[in-house]
C-alpha positions as CSV (number, residue, x, y, z in Angstrom):
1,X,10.6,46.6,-27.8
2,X,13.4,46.6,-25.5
3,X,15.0,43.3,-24.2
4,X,15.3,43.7,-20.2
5,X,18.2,41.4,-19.6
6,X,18.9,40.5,-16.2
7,X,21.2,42.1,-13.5
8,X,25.3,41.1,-13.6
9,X,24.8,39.9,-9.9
10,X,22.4,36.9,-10.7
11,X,24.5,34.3,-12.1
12,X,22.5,31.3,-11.5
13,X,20.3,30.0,-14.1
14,X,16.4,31.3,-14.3
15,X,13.4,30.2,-12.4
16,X,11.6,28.3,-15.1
17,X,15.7,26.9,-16.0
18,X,15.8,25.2,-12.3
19,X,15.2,21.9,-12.3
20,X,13.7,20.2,-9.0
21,X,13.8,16.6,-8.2
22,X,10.4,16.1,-8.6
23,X,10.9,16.7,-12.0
24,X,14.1,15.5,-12.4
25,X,12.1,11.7,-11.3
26,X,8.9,12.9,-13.0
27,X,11.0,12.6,-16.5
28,X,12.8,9.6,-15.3
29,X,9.2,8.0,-15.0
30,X,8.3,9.5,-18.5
31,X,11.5,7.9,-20.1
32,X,10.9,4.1,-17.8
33,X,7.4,4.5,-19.6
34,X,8.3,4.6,-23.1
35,X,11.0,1.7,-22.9
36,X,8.4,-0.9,-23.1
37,X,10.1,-3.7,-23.6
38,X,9.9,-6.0,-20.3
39,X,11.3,-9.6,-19.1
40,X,11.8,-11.5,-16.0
41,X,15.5,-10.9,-15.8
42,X,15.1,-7.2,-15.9
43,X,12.0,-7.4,-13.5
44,X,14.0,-9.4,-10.8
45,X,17.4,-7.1,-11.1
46,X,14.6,-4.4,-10.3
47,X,13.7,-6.7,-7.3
48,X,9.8,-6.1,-8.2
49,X,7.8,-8.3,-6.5
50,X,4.5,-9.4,-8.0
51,X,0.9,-10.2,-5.3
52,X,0.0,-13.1,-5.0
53,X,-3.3,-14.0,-6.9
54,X,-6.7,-13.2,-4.7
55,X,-9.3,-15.5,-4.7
56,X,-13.2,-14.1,-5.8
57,X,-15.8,-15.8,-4.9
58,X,-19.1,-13.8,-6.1
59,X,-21.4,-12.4,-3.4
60,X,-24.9,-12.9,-5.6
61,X,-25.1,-16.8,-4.8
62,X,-25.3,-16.5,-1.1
63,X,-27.7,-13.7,-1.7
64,X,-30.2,-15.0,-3.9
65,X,-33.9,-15.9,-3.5
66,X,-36.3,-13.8,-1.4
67,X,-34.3,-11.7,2.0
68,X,-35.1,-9.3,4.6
69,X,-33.2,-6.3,4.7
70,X,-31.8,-7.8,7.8
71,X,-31.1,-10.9,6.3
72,X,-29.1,-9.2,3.6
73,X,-27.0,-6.8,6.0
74,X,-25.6,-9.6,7.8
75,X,-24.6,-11.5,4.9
76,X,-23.0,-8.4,3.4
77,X,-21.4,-7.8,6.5
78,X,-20.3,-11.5,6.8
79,X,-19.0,-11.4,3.4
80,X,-16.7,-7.9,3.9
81,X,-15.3,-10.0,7.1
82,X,-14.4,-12.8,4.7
83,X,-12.7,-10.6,2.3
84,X,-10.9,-8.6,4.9
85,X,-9.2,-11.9,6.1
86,X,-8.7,-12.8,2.9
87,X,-6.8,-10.1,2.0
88,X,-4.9,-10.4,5.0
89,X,-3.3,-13.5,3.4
90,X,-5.1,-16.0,5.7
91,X,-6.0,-19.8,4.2
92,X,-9.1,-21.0,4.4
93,X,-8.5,-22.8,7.8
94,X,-7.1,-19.8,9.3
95,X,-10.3,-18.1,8.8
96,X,-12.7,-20.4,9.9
97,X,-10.5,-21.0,13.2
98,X,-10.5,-16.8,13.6
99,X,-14.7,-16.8,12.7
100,X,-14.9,-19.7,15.4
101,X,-12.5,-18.3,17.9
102,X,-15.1,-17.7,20.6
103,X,-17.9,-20.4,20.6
104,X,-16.9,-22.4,23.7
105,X,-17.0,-26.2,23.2
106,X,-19.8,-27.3,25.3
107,X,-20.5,-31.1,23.8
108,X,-17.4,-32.3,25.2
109,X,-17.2,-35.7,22.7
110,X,-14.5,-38.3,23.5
111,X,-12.6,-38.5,20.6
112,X,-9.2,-36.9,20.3
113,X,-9.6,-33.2,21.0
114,X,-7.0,-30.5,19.7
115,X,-4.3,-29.2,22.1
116,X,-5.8,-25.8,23.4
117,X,-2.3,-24.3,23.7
118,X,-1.7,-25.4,19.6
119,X,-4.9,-23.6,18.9
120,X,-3.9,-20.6,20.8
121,X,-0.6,-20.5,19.1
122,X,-2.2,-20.5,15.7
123,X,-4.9,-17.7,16.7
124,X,-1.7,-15.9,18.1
125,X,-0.2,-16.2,14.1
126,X,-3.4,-15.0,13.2
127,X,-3.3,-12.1,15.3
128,X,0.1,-11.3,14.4
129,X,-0.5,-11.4,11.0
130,X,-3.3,-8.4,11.4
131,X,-0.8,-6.6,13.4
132,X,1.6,-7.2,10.8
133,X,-0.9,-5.3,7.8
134,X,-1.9,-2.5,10.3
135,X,1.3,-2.2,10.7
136,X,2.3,-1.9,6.9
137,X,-0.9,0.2,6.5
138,X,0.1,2.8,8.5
139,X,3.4,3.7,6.8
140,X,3.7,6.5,4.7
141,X,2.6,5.1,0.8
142,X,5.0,6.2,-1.4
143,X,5.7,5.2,-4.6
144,X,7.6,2.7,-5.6
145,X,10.8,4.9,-7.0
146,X,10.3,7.8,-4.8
147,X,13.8,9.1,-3.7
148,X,14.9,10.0,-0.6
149,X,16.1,13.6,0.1
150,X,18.3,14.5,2.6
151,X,17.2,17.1,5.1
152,X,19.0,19.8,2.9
153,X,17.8,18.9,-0.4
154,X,14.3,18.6,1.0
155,X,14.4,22.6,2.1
156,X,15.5,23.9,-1.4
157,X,12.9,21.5,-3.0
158,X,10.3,23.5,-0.5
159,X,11.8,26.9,-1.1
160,X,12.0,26.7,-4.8
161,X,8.4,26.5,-5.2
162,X,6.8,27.9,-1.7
163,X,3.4,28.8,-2.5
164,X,3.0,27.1,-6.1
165,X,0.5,24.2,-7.0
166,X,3.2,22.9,-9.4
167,X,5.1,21.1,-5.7
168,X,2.0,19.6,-4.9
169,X,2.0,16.6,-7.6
170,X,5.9,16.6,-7.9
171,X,6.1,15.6,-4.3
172,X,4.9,12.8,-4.2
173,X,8.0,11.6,-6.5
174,X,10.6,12.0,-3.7
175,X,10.4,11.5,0.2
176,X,12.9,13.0,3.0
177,X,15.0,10.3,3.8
178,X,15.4,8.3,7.5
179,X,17.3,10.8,10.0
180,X,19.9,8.7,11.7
């Protein structure tokens, strides 16, 4: 069988010898995997931060005993509120101010009442916080080593493999970078 070898003109390396970044950080990943050996120090000089613990509290005591269907919606609905502020970070205080934001005081009693413009600050935190999450939910997700690529290096990534399912799961290991 005769060897076709290539033509004198092509001196660059062959298409399945081209490494792309996505696999160039694809085997990085493979290699941080198999050093398993993990302590704070090396964890901080990362700068990996760790989320904070959630609380659970289980949804079957509320619901138990004999319910409408309607019964059952709203306290399922009630309940993915409570979670949803929850996992916005809010204390328990926070939420219960939020839940209670609109019910108008109408027994005026004659003790010491709160300052309305120290509540309005706190359900302007509050507010500020959910901005704050929609916000950070709208960004791109990325991973958490993804490199950047400048403008340049982003077009040969895209040319080397136009049209190939290989790109598809390598990109998500790099990211074009900010244009300033």
């Amino acid at each position: 069988v005769p060897r076709i070898s290539r033509p004198e003109c092509e001196d660059g390396p062959l298409f399945e010898e081209q490494e792309t970044e996505g696999q160039r950080q694809l085997h990085s990943l493979l290699v941080q995997q198999l050093h398993t050996h993990v302590d704070i120090q090396r964890c901080v000089s990362k700068r990996q931060c760790f989320a904070p613990a959630a609380l659970y509290c289980p949804f079957g005591d509320q619901a138990a005993g004999v319910r409408s269907l309607s019964q059952f919606q709203a306290l399922q609905d009630g309940e993915k509120e409570l979670s949803s502020l929850r996992d916005l970070g809010l204390t328990e205080e926070e939420i219960q101010l939020w839940k209670n934001r609109d019910l108008q005081q109408t027994d005026k009693s004659r003790g010491v009442c709160a300052d309305p413009s120290a509540k309005e600050q706190r359900l302007q935190a509050i507010r500020d916080k959910m901005a704050a999450h929609a916000e950070l939910l709208s960004r791109p997700q990325r991973f958490n080593c993804s490199r950047a690529l400048t403008r340049r290096e982003m077009e040969i990534e895209q040319a080397l493999y136009q049209g190939n399912e290989r790109q598809g799961f390598l990109s998500a290991l790099y990211h074009r970078g900010n244009v300033l």
